[in-house]
C-alpha positions in Angstrom: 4.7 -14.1 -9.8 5.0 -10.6 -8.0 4.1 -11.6 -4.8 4.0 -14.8 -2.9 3.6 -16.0 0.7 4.5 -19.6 1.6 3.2 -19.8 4.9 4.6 -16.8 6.3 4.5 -16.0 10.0 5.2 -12.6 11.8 5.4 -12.2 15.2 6.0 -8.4 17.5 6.6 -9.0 21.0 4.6 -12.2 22.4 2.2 -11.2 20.0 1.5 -13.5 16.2 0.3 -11.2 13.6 0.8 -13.6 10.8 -0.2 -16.7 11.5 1.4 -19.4 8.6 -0.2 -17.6 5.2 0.2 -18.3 2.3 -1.0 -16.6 -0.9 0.1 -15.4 -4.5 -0.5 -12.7 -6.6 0.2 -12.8 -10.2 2.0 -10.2 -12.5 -0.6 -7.6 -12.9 -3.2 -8.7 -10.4 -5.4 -6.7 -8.2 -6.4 -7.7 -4.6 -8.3 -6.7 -1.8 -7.5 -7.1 1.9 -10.8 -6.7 3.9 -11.1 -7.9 7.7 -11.8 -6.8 11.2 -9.1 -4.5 12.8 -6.2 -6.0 14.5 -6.4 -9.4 11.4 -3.8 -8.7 10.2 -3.9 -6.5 7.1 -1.3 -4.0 7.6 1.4 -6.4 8.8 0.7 -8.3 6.4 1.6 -5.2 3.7 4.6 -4.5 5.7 5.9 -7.7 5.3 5.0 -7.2 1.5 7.1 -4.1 1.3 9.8 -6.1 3.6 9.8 -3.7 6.2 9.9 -6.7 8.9 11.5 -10.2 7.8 9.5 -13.3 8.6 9.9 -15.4 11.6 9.0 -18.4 9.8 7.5 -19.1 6.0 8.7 -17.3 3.3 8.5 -14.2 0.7 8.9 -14.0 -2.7 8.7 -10.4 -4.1 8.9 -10.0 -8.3 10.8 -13.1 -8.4 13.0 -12.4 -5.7 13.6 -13.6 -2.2 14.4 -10.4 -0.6 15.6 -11.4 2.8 18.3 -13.8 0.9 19.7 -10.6 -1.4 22.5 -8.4 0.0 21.6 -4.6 0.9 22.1 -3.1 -1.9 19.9 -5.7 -3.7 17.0 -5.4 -1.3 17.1 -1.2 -1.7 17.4 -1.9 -5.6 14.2 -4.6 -5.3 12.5 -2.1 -2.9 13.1 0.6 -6.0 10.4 -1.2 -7.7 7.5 -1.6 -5.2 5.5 1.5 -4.8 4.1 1.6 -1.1 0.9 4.1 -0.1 0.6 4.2 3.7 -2.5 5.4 5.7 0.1 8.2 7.1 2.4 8.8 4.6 6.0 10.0 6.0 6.1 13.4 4.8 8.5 15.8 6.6 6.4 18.8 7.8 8.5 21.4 5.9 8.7 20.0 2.4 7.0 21.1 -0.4 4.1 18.5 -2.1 6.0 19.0 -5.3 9.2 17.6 -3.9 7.0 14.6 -1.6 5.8 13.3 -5.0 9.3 13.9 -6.7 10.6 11.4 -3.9 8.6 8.3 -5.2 11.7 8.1 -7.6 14.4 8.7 -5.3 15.4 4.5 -5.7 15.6 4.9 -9.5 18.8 6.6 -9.9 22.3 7.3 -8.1 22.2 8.9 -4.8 23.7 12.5 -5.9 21.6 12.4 -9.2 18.3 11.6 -7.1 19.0 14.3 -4.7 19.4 16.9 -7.5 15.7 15.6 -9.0 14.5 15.8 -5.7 15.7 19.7 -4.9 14.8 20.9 -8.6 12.3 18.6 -10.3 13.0 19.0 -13.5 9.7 17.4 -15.1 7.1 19.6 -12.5 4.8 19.4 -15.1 4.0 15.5 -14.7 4.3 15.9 -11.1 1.7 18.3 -11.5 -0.6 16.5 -13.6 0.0 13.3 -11.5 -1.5 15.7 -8.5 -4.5 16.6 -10.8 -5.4 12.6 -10.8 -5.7 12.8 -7.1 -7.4 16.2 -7.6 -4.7 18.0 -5.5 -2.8 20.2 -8.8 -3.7 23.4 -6.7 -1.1 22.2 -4.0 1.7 21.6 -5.9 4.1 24.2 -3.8 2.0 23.9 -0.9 4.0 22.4 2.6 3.4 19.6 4.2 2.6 20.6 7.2 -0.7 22.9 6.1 -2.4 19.5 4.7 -5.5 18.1 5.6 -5.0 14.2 6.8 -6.6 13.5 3.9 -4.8 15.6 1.6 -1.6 13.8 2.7 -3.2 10.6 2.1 -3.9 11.7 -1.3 -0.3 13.1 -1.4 1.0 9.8 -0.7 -1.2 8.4 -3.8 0.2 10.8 -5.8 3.9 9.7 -4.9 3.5 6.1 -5.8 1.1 6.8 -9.2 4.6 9.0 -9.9 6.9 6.3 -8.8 5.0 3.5 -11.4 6.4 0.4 -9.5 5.8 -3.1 -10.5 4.4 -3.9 -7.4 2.0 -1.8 -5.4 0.9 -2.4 -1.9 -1.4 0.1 -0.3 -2.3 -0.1 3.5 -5.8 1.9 4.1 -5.0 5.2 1.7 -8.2 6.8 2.0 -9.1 6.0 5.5 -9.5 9.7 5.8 -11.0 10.4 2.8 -14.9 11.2 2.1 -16.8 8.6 0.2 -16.4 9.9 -2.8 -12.8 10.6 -3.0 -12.1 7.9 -1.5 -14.0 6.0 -4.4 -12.2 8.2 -7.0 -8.7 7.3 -5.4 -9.4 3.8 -4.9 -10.1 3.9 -8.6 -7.4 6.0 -10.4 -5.1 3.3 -8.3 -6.9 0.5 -9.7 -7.2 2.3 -13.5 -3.1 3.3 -13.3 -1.9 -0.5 -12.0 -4.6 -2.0 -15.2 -2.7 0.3 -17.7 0.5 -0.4 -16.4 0.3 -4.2 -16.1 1.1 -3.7 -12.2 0.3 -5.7 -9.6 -1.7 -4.0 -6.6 -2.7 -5.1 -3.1 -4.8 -3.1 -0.9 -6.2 -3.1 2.6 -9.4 -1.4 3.1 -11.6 -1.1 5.8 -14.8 -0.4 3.5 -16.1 -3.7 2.5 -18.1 -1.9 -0.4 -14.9 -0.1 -2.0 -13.2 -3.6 -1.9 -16.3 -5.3 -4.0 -16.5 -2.1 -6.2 -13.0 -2.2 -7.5 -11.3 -5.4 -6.5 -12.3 -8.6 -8.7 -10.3 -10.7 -5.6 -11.1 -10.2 -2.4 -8.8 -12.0 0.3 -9.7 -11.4 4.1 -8.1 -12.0 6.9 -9.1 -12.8 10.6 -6.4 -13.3 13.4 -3.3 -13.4 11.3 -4.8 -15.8 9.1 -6.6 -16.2 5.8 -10.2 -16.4 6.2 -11.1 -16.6 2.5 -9.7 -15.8 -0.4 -12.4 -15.6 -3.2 -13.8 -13.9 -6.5 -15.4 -10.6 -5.5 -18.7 -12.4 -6.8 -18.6 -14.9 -4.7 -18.4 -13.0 -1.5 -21.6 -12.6 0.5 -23.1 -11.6 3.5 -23.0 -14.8 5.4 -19.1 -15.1 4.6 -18.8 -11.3 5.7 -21.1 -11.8 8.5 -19.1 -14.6 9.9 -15.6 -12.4 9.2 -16.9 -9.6 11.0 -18.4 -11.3 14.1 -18.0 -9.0 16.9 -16.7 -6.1 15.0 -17.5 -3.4 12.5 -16.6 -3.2 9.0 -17.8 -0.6 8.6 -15.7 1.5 11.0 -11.9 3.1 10.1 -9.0 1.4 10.5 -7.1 4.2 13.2 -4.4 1.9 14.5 -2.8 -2.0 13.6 -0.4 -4.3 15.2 2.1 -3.2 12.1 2.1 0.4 13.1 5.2 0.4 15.0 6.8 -0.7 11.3 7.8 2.5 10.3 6.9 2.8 6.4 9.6 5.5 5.3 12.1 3.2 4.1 10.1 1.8 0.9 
């Protein structure tokens, strides 16, 4: 399995943002998280890509137990999961060539990975990795001159280059127009299907998540409301998940947000 929950609890504070879930995702699966803001989603991928341990439960990640494995271990395990973040972590003064050059950073030895990162020696699939994401133009271009959803797509671009096992995606086209975002959604999608990977991804639009996603798990208050066949979701189901809230509206802030994402 590349991903399993046995019921894993998180807890910031006095606050429980995972509430005892428990889920798996097989190899080559592909999930949607949908559910009001503040359910849970994005903690939920943080503890995915082990950026927090869990108070209580545990987490399996491509057949390993992560918080059991030395450091060296966990960065090698890490290596493999390719994480897209609704604000990617892109230093303001580097160069959108080099951003996407880091998704392989973890792959080889520190000095070697360095040199690849400096002088990318393959710019021509970094570039053509951009043109999936329909960013090629901005290949030199610095960080700091992109749109919010430029870097979003950036940060696509970085894990489509990386190829990991395992991807987790927390809102990546929250600032995106409906049709890139649609287009994103789906080269993710089409990339982790040709690849045999194994994607989860939170997203605020309930109609992206039915349009790409044949499983659709939602969450409400750190828990798991359902977890069902896209075809079997409906609007009484989404009706009673959304009661008092929006789907419909973006995702600006979570309970995870204070789990920085730069270390996966």
């Amino acid at each position: 399995m590349s991903l399993t929950l046995a019921a894993a609890s998180l807890t910031r504070g006095k606050r429980r943002l995972l509430d005892g879930i428990s889920l798996t995702l097989a190899q080559g699966e592909q999930a949607a998280l949908i559910g009001p803001s503040g359910a849970g989603k994005s903690s939920l991928i943080s503890l995915a890509a082990t950026l927090a341990a869990p108070d209580g439960g545990q987490v399996s990640l491509l057949g390993e137990a992560p918080w059991q494995l030395g450091a060296r271990a966990r960065r090698a395990l890490r290596a493999r999961i390719a994480c897209v973040w609704q604000s990617p972590p892109l230093p303001a003064r580097q160069r959108v060539i080099h951003a996407v050059a880091a998704g392989r950073l973890g792959q080889t030895g520190t000095l070697a990975a360095l040199a690849r990162l400096m002088l990318p020696r393959d710019g021509s699939a970094i570039e053509r990795t951009l043109a999936r994401v329909e960013l090629a133009h901005k290949l030199w271009a610095r960080s700091d001159v992109l749109s919010g959803g430029e870097r979003q797509r950036v940060g696509v671009a970085r894990a489509l280059y990386q190829a990991g096992e395992l991807v987790l995606a927390d809102e990546p086209v929250s600032a995106l127009d409906p049709y890139l975002a649609a287009q994103t959604v789906r080269v993710l999608c089409e990339d982790a299907r040709a690849r045999g990977a194994t994607l989860l991804m939170s997203l605020h639009s309930v109609e992206l998540a039915l349009a790409h996603f044949p499983r659709i798990i939602a969450l409400r208050d750190g828990r798991v409301a359902f977890d069902l066949p896209a075809s079997e979701v409906d609007e009484a189901r989404l009706a009673a998940l959304y009661e008092g809230d929006s789907p419909a509206g973006p995702a600006l802030s979570s309970p995870a947000t204070a789990l920085t994402p730069a270390r996966c």
